[in-house]
C-alpha positions in Angstrom: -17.6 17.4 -4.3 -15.2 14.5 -5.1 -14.0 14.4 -1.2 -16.0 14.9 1.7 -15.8 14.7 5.4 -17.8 11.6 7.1 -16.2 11.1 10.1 -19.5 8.3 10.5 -17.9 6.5 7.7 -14.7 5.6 9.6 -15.3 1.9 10.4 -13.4 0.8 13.6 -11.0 -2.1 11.7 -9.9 1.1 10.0 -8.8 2.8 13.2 -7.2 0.1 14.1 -5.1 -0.7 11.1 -4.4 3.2 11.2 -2.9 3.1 14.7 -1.1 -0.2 14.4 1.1 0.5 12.0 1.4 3.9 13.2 2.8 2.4 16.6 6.1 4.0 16.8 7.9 0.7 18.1 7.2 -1.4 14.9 9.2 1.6 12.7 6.7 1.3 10.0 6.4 5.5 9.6 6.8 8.1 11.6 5.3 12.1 12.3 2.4 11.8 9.6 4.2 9.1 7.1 2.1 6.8 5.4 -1.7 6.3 4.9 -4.6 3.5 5.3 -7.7 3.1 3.4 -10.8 0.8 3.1 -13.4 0.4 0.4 -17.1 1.2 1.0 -19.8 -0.4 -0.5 -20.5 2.3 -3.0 -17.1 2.0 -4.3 -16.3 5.0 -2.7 -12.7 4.9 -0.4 -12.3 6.2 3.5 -8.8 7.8 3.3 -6.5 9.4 6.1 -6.2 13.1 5.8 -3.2 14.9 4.6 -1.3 15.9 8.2 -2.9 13.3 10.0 -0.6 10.8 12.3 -1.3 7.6 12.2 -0.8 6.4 15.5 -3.3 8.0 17.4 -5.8 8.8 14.6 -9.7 9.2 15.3 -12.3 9.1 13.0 -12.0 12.8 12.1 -8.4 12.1 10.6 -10.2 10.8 7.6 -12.0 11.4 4.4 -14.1 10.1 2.5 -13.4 10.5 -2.0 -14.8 9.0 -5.1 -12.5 7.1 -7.1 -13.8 7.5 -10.9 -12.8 11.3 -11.1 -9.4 10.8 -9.9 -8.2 7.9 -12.6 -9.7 10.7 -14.9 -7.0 12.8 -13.6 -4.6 10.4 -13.8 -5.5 9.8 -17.5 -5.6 13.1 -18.4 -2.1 14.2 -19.6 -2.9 17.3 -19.4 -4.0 17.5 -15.2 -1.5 18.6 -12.7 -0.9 18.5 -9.3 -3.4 21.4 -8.1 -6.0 19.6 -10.0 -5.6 16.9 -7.6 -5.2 18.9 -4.6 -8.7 20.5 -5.6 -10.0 17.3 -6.3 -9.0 15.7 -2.8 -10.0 18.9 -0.4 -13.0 18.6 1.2 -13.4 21.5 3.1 -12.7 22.9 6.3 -14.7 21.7 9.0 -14.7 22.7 13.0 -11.7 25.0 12.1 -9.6 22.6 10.3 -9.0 22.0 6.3 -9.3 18.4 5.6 -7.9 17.2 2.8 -6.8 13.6 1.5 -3.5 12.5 1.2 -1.1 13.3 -1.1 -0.9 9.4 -1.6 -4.6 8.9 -2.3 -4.0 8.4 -6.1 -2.3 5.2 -5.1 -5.6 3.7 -3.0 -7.7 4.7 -5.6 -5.8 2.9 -8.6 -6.1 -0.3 -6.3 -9.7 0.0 -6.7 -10.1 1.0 -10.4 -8.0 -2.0 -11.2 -9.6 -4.7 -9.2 -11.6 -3.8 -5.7 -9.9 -4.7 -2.3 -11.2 -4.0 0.8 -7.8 -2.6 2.5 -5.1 -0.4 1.2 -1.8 0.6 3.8 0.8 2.5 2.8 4.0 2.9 5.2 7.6 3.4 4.9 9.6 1.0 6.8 13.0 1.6 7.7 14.6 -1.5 6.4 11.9 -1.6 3.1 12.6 2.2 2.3 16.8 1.3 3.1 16.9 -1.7 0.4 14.8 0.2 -2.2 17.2 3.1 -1.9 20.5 0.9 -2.5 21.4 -0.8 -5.8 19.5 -3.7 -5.8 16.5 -2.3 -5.2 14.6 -3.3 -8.7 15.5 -7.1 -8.6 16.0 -7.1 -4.4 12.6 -9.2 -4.5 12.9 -11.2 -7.5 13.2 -14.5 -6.2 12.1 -15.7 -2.3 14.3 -15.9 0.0 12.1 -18.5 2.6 8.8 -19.7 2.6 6.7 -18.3 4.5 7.2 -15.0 2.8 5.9 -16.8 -0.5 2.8 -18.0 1.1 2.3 -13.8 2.6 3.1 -11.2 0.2 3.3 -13.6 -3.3 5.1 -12.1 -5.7 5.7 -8.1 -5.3 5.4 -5.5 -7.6 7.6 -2.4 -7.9 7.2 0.6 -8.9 10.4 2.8 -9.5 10.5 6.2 -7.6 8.4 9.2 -8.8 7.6 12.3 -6.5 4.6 11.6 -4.2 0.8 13.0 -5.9 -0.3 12.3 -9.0 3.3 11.4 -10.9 3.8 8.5 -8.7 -0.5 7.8 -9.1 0.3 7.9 -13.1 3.7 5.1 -12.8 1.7 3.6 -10.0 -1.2 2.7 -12.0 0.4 1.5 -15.2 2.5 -1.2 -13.3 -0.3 -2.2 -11.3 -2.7 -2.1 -15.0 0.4 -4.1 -16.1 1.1 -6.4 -13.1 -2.8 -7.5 -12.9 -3.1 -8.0 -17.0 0.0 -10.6 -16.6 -1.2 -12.1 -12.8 -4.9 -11.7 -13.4 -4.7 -10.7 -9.6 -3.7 -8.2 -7.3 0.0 -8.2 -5.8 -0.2 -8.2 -1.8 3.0 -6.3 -1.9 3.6 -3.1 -3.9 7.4 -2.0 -3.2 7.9 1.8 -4.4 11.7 2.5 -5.3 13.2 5.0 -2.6 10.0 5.2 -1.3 7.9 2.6 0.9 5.4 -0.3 0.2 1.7 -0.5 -0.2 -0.1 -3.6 1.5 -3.5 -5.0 -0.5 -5.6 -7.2 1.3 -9.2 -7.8 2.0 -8.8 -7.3 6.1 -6.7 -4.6 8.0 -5.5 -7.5 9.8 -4.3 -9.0 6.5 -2.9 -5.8 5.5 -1.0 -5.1 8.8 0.5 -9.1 8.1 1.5 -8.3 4.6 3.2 -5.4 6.0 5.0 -7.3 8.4 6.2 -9.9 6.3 7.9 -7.5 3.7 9.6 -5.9 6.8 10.8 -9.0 7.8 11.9 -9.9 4.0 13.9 -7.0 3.8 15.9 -7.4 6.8 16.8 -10.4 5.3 18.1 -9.5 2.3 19.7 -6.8 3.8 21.7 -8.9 6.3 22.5 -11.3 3.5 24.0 -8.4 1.4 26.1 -8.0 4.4 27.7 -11.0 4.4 28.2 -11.1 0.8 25.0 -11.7 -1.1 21.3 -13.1 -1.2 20.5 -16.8 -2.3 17.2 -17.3 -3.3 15.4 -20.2 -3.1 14.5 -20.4 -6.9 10.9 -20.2 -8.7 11.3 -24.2 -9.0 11.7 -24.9 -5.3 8.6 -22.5 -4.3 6.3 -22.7 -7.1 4.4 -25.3 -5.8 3.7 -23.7 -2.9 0.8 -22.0 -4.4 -1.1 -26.1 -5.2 -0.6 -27.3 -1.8 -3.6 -27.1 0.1 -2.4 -26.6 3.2 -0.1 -23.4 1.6 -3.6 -22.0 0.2 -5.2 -22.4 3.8 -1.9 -20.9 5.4 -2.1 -17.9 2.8 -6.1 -17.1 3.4 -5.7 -17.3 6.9 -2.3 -14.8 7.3 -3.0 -12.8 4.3 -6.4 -13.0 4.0 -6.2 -14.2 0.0 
């Protein structure tokens, strides 16, 4: 089977990434919204199951799926969507059918492209709000203060495509695209009327990157309210990324 249930799998920093951003006070998702991952040493990914709420997930609100099969799918023009719902169902154990989430496509292009340890995937008010409006392709184009610089880097989006394995397909050309360019991973993933995805090497990381794009699109949305963003301009921030006390600042809050 491509996905199986291992609740022995489930590593505690998972968990706790899980329940974080499921905390219904930081606004990040809500009911069963959004979904968390980590990579295992075999290459294979721990993902939460479809129907499963983050906030006060256990260990049995995850599976566990192999990731070579489902950029197969992806690749295959000819797959559809119940080829990857048979693909992520693992069964039904003590009564229940567990199944990965709808989003998993999106976790396991991360890893085909280039291996992370942490994937989260949320859909923050203010983030889904600005990637709904107008401006929602070049909202993040240019930085708007530093310290969001030295966090998320420079984003990626991804316009809108219905959730399962059309959204996997767009998802993984940008990020094939994005990482050809970059030669490395974007932190921040913004999908267009959709939500974010957070890649990082720690849940803590993960939960910071998350943060920070919150926090960057409130911004931009309360400059839009006032009558318009000013960046601060690729020359002004560039060389953030030679300082050394920017690199130490950017390991240590996002973990890269």
């Amino acid at each position: 089977m491509t996905t199986t249930w291992q609740p022995d799998l489930v590593s505690d920093e998972l968990i706790a990434l899980a329940t974080s951003l499921g905390d219904p006070g930081k606004d990040l998702v809500i009911l069963a919204e959004g979904n968390t991952s980590q990579r295992l040493d075999d290459g294979r990914i721990v993902i939460k199951a479809s129907g499963a709420y983050m906030a006060d997930t256990t260990r049995e609100g995850f599976v566990v799926t192999d990731v070579e099969p489902l950029i197969t799918l992806m690749d295959d023009p000819s797959a559809g969507q119940e080829d990857l719902t048979t693909l992520l169902d693992a069964g039904v154990h003590e009564g229940v059918r567990r199944r990965g989430s709808i989003e998993t496509l999106v976790h396991a292009a991360v890893q085909s492209v280039r291996p992370a340890a942490f994937v989260a995937h949320t859909h923050p008010t203010p983030v889904v709000g600005l990637l709904a409006s107008v401006h929602a392709e070049s909202a993040f184009d240019e930085w708007v203060y530093s310290d969001e610089a030295v966090v998320i880097g420079r984003p990626l989006f991804v316009p809108y495509a219905a959730p399962g394995i059309d959204l996997g397909r767009v998802f993984l050309d940008r990020l094939r695209g994005y990482v050809a360019e970059h030669d490395v991973l974007p932190s921040s993933v913004l999908l267009g009327n959709h939500g974010m995805v957070a890649i990082a090497d720690s849940g803590r990381a993960a939960e910071a990157i998350t943060l920070m794009t919150v926090k960057g699109a409130r911004v931009r949305l309360d400059a839009l309210s006032v009558g318009g963003v000013r960046g601060l301009g690729d020359d002004t921030v560039s060389h953030y990324f030679e300082r050394t006390d920017f690199i130490e600042r950017r390991r240590n809050l996002a973990g890269s």
